[in-house]
C-alpha positions in Angstrom: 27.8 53.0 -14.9 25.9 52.8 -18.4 28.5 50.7 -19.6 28.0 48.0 -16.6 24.7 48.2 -17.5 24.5 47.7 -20.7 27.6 44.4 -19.9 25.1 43.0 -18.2 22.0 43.4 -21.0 24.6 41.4 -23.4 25.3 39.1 -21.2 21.9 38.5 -20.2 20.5 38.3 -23.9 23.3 35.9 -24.7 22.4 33.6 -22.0 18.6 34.0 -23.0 20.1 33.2 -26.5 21.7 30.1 -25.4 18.9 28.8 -23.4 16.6 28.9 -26.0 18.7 27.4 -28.5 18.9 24.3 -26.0 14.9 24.5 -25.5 14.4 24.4 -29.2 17.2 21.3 -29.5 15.3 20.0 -26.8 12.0 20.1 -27.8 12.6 19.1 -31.9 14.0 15.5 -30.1 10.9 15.3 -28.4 8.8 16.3 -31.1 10.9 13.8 -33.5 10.1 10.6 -31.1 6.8 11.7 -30.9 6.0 11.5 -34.2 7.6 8.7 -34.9 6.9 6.6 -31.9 9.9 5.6 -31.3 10.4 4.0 -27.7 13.4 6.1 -26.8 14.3 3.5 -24.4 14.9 1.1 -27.4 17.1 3.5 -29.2 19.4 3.9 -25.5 19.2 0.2 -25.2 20.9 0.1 -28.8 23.1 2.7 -28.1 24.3 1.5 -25.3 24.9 -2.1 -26.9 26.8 -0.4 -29.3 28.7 1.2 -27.0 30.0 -1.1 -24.9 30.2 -3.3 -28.1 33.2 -0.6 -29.8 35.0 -1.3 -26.1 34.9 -4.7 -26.1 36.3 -4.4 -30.1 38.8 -1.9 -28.7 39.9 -4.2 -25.8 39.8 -7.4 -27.7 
């Protein structure tokens, strides 16, 4: 029985773990465009463009 419990403690911590690692990722982005001002929208638009820009160079 203590051994289940203590599974599911690991388990638990790892996924607590994981989700703030993904929070922090989350939040430095944020925190980046934010001080920069970036228009994230701009930097999708260019990524996208880019994007679509390798297929066409792959296709062609």
């Amino acid at each position: 029985m203590g051994d289940q419990g203590s599974f599911t403690n690991k388990a638990l911590d790892e996924a607590m773990d994981q989700l703030v690692a993904v929070w922090v990722v989350i939040f430095s982005f944020v925190w980046i465009f934010y001080r920069n001002k970036f228009n994230p929208w701009n930097l999708v638009q260019r990524f996208l463009r880019d994007l679509f820009d390798g297929i066409a160079g792959i296709k062609g």
